[in-house]
C-alpha positions in Angstrom: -31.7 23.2 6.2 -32.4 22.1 9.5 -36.2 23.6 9.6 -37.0 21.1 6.2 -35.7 18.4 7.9 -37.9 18.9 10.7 -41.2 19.5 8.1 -40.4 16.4 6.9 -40.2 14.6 10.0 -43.6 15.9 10.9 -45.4 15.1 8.4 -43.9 11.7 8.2 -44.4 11.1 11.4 -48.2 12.2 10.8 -48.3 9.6 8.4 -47.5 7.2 10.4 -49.7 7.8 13.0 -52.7 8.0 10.7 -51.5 4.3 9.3 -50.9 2.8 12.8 -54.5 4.5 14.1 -56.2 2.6 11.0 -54.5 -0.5 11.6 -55.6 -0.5 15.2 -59.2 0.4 14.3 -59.1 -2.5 11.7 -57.9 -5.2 14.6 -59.7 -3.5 17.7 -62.8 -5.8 18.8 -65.6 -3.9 18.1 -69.4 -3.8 15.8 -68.6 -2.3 11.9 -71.1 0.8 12.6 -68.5 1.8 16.1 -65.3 1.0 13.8 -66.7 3.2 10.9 -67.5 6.1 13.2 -64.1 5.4 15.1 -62.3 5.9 11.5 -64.2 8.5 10.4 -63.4 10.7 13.3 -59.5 9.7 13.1 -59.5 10.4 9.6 -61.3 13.9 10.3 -58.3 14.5 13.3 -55.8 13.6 11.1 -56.6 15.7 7.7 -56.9 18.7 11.0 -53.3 17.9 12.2 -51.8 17.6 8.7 -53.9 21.2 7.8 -52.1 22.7 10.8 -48.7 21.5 9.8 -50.0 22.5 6.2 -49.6 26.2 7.6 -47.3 26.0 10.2 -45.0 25.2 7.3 -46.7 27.9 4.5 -45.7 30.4 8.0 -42.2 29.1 8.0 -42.0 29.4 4.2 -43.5 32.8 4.2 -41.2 34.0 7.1 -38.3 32.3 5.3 -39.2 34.2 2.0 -39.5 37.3 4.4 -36.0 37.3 5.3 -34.2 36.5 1.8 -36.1 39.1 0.6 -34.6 41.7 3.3 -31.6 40.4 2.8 -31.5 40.7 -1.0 -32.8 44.1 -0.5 -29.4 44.9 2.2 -27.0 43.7 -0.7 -28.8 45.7 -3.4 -28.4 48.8 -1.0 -24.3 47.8 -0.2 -24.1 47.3 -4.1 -25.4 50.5 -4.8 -23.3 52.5 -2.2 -20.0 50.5 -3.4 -21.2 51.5 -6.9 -21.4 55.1 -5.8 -17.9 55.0 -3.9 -15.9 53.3 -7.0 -17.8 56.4 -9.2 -16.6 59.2 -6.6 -12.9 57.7 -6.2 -12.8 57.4 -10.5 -14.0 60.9 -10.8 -11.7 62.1 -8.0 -8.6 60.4 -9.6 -9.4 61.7 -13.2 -9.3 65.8 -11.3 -6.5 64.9 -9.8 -4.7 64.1 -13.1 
């Protein structure tokens, strides 16, 4: 729960960088050719950083995946041995009888 929280805080917070660097560009005192170029390049750094939050999250999500998976295989294996162990102490009562 805790690692979603913090996925969403990054890319909010990536947002809101990439809103606060345009606004800056807009009001920053300088010819329209240096304040395209300026955006351009932010705009090119921030699809980068949201790409590598893009897969540090599709990691986490894979790794996440990774373990529910092992664990879903651990409680097929205990279901399968309990199985077995209610089938051995059935038979063992129905000799003893």
């Amino acid at each position: 729960m805790a690692d979603e929280s913090t996925g969403n805080n990054i890319v909010w917070f990536c947002a809101g960088a990439a809103v606060g660097a345009a606004i800056a560009l807009l009001y920053a005192p300088a010819s329209g050719q240096q304040t395209r170029r300026r955006i351009a390049r932010k705009t090119e750094e921030g699809r980068a950083a949201l790409a590598d939050s893009g897969r540090e999250m599709y990691e986490k999500g894979r790794e996440m995946y990774e373990k529910g998976r092992k664990l879903a295989d651990e409680a097929a294996e205990m279901f399968e041995r309990g199985r077995k162990l209610v089938e051995s102490t059935a038979a063992n009562v129905r000799d003893s009888i």
